[in-house]
C-alpha positions in Angstrom: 21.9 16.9 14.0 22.1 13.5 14.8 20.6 13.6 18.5 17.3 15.2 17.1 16.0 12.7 15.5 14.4 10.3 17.5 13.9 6.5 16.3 11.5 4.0 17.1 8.1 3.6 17.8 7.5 5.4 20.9 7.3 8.5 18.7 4.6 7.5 16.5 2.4 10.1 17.3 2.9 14.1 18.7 3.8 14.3 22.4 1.8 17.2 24.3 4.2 19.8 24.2 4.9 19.0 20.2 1.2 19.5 19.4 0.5 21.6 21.4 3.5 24.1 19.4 2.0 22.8 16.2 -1.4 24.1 16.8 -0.1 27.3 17.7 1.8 28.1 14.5 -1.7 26.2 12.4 -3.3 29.3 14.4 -1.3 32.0 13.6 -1.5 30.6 9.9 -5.5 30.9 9.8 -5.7 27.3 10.3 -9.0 26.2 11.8 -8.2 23.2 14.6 -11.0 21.0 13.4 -9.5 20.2 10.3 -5.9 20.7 11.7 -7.3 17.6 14.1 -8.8 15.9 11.1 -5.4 15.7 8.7 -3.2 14.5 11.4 -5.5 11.7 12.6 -5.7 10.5 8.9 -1.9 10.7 8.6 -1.0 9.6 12.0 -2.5 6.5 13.5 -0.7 4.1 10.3 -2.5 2.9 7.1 -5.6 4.8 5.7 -8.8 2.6 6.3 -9.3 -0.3 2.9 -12.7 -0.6 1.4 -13.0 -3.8 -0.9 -15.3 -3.6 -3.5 -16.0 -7.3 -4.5 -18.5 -9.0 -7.2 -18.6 -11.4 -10.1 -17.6 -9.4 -13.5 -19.9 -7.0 -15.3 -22.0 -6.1 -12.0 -20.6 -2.5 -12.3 -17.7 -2.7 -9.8 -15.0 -0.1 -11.5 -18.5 2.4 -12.4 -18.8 2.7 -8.4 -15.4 3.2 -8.0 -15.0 5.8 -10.1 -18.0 7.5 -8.4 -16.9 6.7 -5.1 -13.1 8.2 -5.8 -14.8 11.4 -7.9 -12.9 10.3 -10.8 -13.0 8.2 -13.9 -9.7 6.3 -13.0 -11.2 2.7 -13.4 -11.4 1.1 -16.8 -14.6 0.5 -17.3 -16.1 -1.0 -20.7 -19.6 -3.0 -21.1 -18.2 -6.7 -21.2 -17.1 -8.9 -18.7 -13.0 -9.3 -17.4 -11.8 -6.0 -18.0 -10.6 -4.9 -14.4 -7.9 -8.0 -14.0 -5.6 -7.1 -11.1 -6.3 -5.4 -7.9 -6.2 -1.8 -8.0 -6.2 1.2 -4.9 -7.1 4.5 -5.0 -7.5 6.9 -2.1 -11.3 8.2 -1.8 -12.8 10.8 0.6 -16.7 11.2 1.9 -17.6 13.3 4.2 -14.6 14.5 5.8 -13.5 11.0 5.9 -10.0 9.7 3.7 -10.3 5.8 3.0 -9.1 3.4 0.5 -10.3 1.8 -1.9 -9.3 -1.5 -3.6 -10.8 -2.4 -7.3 -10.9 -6.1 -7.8 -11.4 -8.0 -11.1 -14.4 -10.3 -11.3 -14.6 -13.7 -10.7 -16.1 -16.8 -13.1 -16.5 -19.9 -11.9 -13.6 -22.2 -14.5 -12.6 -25.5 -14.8 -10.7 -24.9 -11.6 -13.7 -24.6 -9.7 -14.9 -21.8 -7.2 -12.3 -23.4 -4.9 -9.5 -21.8 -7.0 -9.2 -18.7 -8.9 -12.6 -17.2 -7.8 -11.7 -17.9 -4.1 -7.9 -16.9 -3.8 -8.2 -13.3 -5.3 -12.0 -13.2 -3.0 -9.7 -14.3 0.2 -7.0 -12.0 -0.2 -9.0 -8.7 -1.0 -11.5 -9.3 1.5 -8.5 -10.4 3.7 -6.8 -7.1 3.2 -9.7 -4.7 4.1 -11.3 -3.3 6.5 -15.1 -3.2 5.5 -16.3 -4.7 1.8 -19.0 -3.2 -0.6 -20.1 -6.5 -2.3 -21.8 -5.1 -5.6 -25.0 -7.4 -7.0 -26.6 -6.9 -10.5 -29.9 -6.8 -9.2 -31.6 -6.4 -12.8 -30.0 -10.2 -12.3 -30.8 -11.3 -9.4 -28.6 -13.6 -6.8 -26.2 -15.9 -8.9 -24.6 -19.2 -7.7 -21.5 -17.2 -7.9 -22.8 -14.0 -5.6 -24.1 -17.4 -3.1 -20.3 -18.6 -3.2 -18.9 -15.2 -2.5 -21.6 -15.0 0.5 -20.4 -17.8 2.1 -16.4 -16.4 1.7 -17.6 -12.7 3.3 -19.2 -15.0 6.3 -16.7 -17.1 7.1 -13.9 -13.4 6.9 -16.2 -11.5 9.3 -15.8 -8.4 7.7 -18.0 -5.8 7.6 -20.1 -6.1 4.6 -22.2 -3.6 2.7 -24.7 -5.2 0.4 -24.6 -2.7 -3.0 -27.3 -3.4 -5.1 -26.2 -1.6 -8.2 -28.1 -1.1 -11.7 -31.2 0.3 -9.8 -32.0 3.4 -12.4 -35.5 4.2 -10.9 -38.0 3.5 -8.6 -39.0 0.7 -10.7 -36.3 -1.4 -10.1 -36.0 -1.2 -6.1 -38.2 -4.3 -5.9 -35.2 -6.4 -7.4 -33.1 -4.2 -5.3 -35.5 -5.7 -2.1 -35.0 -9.6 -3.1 -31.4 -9.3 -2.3 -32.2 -9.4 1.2 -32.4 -13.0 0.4 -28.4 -13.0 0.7 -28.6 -12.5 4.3 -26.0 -9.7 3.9 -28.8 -7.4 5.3 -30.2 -4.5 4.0 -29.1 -4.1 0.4 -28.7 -0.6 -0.8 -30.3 0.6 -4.3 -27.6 2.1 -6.2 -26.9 3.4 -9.9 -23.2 3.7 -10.2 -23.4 5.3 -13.6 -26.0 7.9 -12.8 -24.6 8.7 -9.0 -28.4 7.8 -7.5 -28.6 5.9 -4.0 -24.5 6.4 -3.7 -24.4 8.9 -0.6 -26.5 6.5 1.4 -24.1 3.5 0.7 -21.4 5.3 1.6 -22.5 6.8 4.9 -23.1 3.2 6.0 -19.3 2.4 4.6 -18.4 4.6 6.8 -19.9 3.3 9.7 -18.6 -0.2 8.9 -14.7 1.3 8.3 -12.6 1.5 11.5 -11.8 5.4 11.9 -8.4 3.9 12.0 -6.9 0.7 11.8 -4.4 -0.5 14.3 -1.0 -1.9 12.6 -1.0 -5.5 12.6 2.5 -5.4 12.1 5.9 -4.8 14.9 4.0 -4.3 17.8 5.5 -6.7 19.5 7.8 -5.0 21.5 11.8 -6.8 21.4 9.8 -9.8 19.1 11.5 -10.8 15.9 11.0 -8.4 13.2 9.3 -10.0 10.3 11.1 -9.6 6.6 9.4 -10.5 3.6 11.2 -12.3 0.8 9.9 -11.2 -2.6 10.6 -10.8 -6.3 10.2 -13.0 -9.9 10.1 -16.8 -10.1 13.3 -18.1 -9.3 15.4 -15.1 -8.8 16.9 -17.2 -5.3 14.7 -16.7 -2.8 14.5 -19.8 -1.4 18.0 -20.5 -1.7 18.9 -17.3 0.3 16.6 -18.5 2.6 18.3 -21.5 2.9 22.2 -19.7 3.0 20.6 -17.3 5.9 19.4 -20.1 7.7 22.3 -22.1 7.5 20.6 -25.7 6.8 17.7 -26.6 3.7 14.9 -25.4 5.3 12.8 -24.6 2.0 13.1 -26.5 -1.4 15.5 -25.3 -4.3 14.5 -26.4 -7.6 15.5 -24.7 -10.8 12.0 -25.2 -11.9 10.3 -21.2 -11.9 7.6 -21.5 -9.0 8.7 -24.6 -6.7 7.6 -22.8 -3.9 3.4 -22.4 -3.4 2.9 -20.8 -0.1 4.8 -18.6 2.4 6.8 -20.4 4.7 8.0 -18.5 8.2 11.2 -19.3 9.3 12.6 -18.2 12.9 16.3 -17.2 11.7 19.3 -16.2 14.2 21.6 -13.9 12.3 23.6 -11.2 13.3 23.2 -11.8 16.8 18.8 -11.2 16.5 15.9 -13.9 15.5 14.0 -12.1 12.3 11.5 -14.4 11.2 12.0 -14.7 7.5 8.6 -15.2 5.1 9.9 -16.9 2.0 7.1 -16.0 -0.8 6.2 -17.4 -3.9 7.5 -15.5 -7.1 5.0 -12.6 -8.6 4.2 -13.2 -12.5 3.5 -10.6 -14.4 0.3 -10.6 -15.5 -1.7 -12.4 -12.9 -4.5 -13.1 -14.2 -3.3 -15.6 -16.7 -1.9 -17.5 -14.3 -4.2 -21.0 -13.4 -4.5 -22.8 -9.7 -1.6 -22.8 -7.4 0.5 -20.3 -9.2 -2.4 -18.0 -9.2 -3.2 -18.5 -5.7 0.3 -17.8 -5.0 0.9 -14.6 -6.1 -1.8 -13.4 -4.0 -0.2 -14.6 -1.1 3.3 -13.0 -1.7 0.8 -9.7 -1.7 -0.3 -10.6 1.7 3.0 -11.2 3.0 4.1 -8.1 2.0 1.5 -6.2 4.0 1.9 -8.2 7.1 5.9 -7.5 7.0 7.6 -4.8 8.0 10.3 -4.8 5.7 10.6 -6.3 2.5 14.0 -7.6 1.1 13.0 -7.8 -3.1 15.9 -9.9 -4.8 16.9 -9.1 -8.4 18.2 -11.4 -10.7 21.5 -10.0 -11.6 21.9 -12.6 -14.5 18.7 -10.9 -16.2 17.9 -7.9 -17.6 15.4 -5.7 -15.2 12.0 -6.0 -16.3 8.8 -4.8 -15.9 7.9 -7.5 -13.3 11.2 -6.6 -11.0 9.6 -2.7 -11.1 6.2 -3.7 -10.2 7.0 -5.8 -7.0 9.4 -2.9 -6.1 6.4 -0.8 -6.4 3.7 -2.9 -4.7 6.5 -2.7 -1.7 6.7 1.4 -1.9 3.1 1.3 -1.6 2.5 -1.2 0.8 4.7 1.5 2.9 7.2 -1.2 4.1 11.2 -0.6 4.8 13.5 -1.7 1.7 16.3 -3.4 0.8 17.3 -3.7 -2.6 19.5 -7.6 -3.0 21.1 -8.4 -6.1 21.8 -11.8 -6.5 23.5 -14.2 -8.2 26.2 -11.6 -8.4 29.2 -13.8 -8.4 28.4 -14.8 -12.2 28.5 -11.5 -13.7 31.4 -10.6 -16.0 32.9 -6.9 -15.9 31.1 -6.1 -19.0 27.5 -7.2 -17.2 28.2 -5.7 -14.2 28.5 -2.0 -16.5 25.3 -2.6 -17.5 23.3 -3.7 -14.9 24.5 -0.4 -12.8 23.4 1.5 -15.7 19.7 -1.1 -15.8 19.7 -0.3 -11.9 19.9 3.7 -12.3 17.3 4.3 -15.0 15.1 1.0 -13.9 14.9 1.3 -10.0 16.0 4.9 -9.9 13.4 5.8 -7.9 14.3 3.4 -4.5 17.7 5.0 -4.9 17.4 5.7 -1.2 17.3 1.7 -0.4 20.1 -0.3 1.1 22.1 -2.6 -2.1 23.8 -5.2 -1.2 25.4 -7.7 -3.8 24.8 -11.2 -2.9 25.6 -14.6 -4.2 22.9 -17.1 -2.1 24.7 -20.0 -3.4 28.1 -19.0 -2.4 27.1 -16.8 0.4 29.2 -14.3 -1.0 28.5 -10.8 1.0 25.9 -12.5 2.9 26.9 -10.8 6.1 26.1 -7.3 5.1 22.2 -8.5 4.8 21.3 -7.6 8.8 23.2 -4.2 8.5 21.1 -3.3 5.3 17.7 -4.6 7.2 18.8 -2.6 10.5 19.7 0.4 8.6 16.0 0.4 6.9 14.3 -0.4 9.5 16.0 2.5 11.4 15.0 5.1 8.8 11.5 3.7 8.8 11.1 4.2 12.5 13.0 7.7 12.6 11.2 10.9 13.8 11.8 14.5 13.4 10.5 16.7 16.2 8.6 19.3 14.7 10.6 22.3 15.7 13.7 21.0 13.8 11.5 20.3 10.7 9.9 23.6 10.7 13.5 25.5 10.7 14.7 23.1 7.9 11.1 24.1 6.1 11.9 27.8 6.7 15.1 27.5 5.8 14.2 25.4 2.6 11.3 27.6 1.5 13.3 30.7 1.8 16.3 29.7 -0.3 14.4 27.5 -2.9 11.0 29.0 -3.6 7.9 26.6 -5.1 7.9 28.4 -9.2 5.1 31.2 -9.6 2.3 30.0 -11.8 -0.8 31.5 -12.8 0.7 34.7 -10.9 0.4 33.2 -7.8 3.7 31.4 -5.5 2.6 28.8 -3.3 4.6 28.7 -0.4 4.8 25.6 2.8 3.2 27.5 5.6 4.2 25.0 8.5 4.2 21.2 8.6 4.7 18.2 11.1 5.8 14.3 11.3 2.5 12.6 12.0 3.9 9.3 11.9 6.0 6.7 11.7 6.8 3.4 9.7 6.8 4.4 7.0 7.9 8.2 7.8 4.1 10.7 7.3 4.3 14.3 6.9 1.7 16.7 6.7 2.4 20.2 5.4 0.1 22.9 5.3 0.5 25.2 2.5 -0.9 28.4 1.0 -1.3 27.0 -2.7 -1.9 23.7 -4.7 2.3 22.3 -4.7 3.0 21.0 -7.6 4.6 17.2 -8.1 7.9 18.1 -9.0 8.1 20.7 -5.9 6.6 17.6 -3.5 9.6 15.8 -4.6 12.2 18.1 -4.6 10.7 18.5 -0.6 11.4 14.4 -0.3 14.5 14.9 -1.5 16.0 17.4 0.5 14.4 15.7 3.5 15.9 12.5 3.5 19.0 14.3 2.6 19.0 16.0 5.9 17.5 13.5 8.0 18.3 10.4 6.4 15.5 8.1 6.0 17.4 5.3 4.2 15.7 2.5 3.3 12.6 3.9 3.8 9.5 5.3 1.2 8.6 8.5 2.6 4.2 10.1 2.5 3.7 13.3 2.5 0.6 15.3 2.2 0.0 18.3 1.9 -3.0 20.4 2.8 -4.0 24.0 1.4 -5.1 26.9 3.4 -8.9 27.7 2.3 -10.3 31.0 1.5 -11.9 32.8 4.5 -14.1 35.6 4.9 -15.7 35.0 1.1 -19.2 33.8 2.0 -22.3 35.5 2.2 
C-alpha cells in the first residue's frame, strides 16, 4: 500500500493523467466541469483567501459579518467591546469561497494607540489578504479611524473603504466625506438591512488574490520552520535551550519572560530546523495590557508562518481550557502536530494515571499527533523530538493518487453506508486529494453528509493511509438537481 502514496510537495496539485481520470468519473456522475474546476481550485492551491474586517468598536463590524457569511454567527449587541478575540468564518459570493476574520474593536487606553489598538490592528491586517475597514459614517472620521489609516498604509494591503450605517439615500452624503480618508471610494452600506452589500463585496473580490501562494516550506532542502507554542511557562524556552544545546533564550520562572518570537537555526538529528520560540497564549486576551497583549498576537502569527507546530503541555497541571484552545488555533491554522508533554520526569505513578486519562477526554481529538514525553530540564527523551516532527511532517505532505482513494471510497461506501434520513441515503459519488500540507479532499456526493458520517470518512482514512500528525479538510460537494427548470 505503502508505495502508493506519494509524499512531498511535488504532488500538491493533480498531474494530467490524474485529472484528467477525475473528470471523467465527475462526468459520468452528472457533474458539470465548471464547478468541478471551481471546487478543486478552492481546495487545491493552499489556504482559502482572508478578508479582515477592521474598525474601532460599535461601527457595526460583526452585523456585516454575519451578512457577508449569510448567518447570524457573530455576537452582535448595541454597545461597544463585545466581539474581543479574532474570529474566522468561511464566506462565499458569487462563486467565490473566502475567509473571513472578525476582529474586536479598538479604544485608544492609557497604553496609547501604540499598544493594544495597534498589535491586534497589525496582526489581522498582517494575516489577510484584502481588509474591509468599516466607518460609522452617521459619525464621521474619528482620530482612531485616522490612526488605523495610517496602519492599513504602511501594510499595503488591499483596502476596501465600508461606510456602514447608510439606511437611505439620505445619508450617502456622510457616506461621500469619507473620501477624506484617502482610502478611496467609500462604499455606502447598511449591514443590518443588507443595502449597498453586493457592491462592496464585488470590489472584495477584486482586491482578494484568487488564491494565495503559501508563504510557508517553499524553500526547497531549507530548514523547516517549527513553531514552539502553548501557556505561560509550560518550558518553552527551556526546551529551546535543551534542543539547542547552549542558553540561547532566557528561562525565568516568572509566567511570560519571553515577549517576542525569537528564530533560532538549530542542528539536530543530523538537519538545521529553525525553531520560533513564542510567547505563552493567555486565555482571555483581551484582558491582557502592553507587551503581554502584544505577545499573544505574535505567537498567532508564528503559528501561521510555521509549518509545524510542536504545543507543549504542562504535565504538572491539569489540562485546561487554554491548552485546548492553542491546540485548536494549530488544527485550524492547518499546520503538522506534535503533541510534547513536559516536565514529565516529576510525575508520580498516580499523576501519570490521570493525566492519560486528562489527555484522552481533553485532547482526544489530535489523537492522530505524535506524543512524546519530555523533560527540557533533564533532556529526558529529548531525542525522540526530530522523529515525531519528521513523522508529521511526512503525513502532512502525503498524497493519495486518486485511483487508490476512489477503490478505498467504493470499497468504504459499499460496506458502511451514510444512515437513511428523511427517506433518502446519501451516498460519496467520487472524490479526489486536491492538496497538500495539510492533506484537502474533495468529495462529491449525491446528498447533504452528515457530521458524524464526515468523520467516520477521516477516520477510516488516516487509518488506511496514515496521515499522522497531520489535521486532515475535507469538503464535500453535492450533486444538484438537473433537468427541473422551466
Amino acid at each position: 500500500m505503502n508505495d502508493q502514496i506519494h509524499t512531498g510537495a511535488e504532488h500538491g496539485e493533480l498531474g494530467d493523467a490524474e485529472y484528467a481520470e477525475f473528470m471523467e468519473l465527475a462526468a459520468q456522475e452528472g457533474f458539470e466541469a465548471d464547478e468541478i474546476e471551481s471546487e478543486l481550485a478552492a481546495a487545491g492551491h493552499g489556504p482559502l483567501p482572508v478578508l479582515a474586517v477592521v474598525g474601532r468598536p460599535n461601527v457595526g463590524k460583526s452585523t456585516l459579518v454575519n451578512r457577508i457569511i449569510g448567518r447570524r454567527e457573530a455576537v452582535v449587541e448595541d454597545r461597544p467591546g463585545v466581539t474581543r478575540d479574532r474570529v474566522t468564518y468561511e464566506a462565499e459570493w458569487a462563486g467565490r469561497r473566502f475567509k473571513v476574520v472578525d476582529t474586536g474593536g479598538w479604544e485608544q487606553d492609557v497604553l496609547g494607540i501604540d499598544a493594544s489598538v495597534a498589535a491586534q490592528a497589525e496582526f489581522a491586517i498582517e494575516a489577510a489578504d484584502a481588509v474591509v475597514f468599516v466607518v460609522d459614517s452617521s459619525v464621521g472620521a474619528t482620530d482612531t479611524d485616522e490612526a488605523v489609516v495610517k496602519l492599513l498604509r504602511r501594510a499595503g494591503k488591499p483596502v476596501v473603504l465600508c461606510a456602514n450605517k447608510v439606511d437611505g439615500p439620505s445619508a450617502e452624503a456622510d457616506a461621500a466625506a469619507l473620501w477624506s480618508l484617502g482610502l478611496g471610494e467609500p462604499h455606502p452600506v447598511s449591514a443590518l438591512h443588507g443595502r449597498g452589500t453586493g457592491d462592496m463585496l464585488d470590489a472584495v473580490l477584486e482586491a482578494l488574490p484568487e488564491a494565495p501562494a503559501q508563504t510557508f516550506g517553499t524553500t526547497v532542502g531549507g530548514p523547516r520552520r517549527i513553531a514552539l507554542i502553548g501557556r505561560p511557562n509550560v518550558g518553552k524556552s527551556s526546551l529551546l535551550n535543551r534542543v539547542a544545546g547552549e542558553e540561547r533564550v532566557v528561562v525565568n520562572e516568572l509566567a511570560g519572560t519571553t515577549r517576542d518570537p525569537v528564530d533560532e537555526m538549530i542542528e539536530l538529528g543530523g538537519k538545521t530546523w529553525k525553531f520560533v520560540d513564542t510567547a505563552g497564549i493567555r486565555r482571555r486576551v483581551h484582558l491582557q495590557e502592553g507587551a503581554d497583549y502584544y505577545a499573544s498576537l505574535r505567537t498567532a502569527a508564528a503559528v501561521e508562518k510555521a509549518e509545524l507546530a510542536v504545543v507543549l503541555i504542562d504535565a504538572s497541571e491539569s489540562i485546561s481550557v487554554q491548552d485546548q484552545r492553542i491546540v485548536t488555533m494549530a488544527v485550524e491554522a492547518g499546520r503538522a502536530l506534535v503533541l510534547a508533554i513536559n516536565k514529565w520526569d516529576t510525575l508520580d505513578e498516580e499523576r501519570r494515571f490521570y493525566l492519560e486519562r486528562e489527555i484522552e477526554t481533553e485532547l482526544g481529538q489530535i489523537g492522530w499527533a505524535p506524543r512524546v514525553n519530555v523533560s527540557a530540564k533533564t533532556g529526558r527523551h529529548m531525542e525522540k523530538l526530530v522523529p515525531a516532527m519528521e513523522t508529521a511532517l511526512a503525513g502532512w505532505e502525503t498524497r493519495v493518487p486518486t485511483g487508490r482513494l476512489n477503490a478505498f471510497l467504493g470499497e468504504l461506501v459499499a460496506a458502511h453506508p451514510h444512515p437513511i434520513r428523511g427517506g433518502k441515503q446519501p451516498r460519496i459519488l467520487f472524490g479526489t486529494q486536491a492538496g497538500t500540507r495539510p492533506p484537502r479532499f474533495v468529495l462529491f456526493a449525491s446528498g447533504f453528509l452528515e457530521a458524524g458520517y464526515r468523520r467516520f470518512v477521516e477516520r477510516r482514512l488516516r487509518e488506511e493511509f496514515g496521515f499522522e500528525g497531520t489535521p486532515i479538510h475535507i469538503s464535500v460537494r453535492v450533486r444538484e438537481k438537473r433537468g427541473r427548470k422551466k
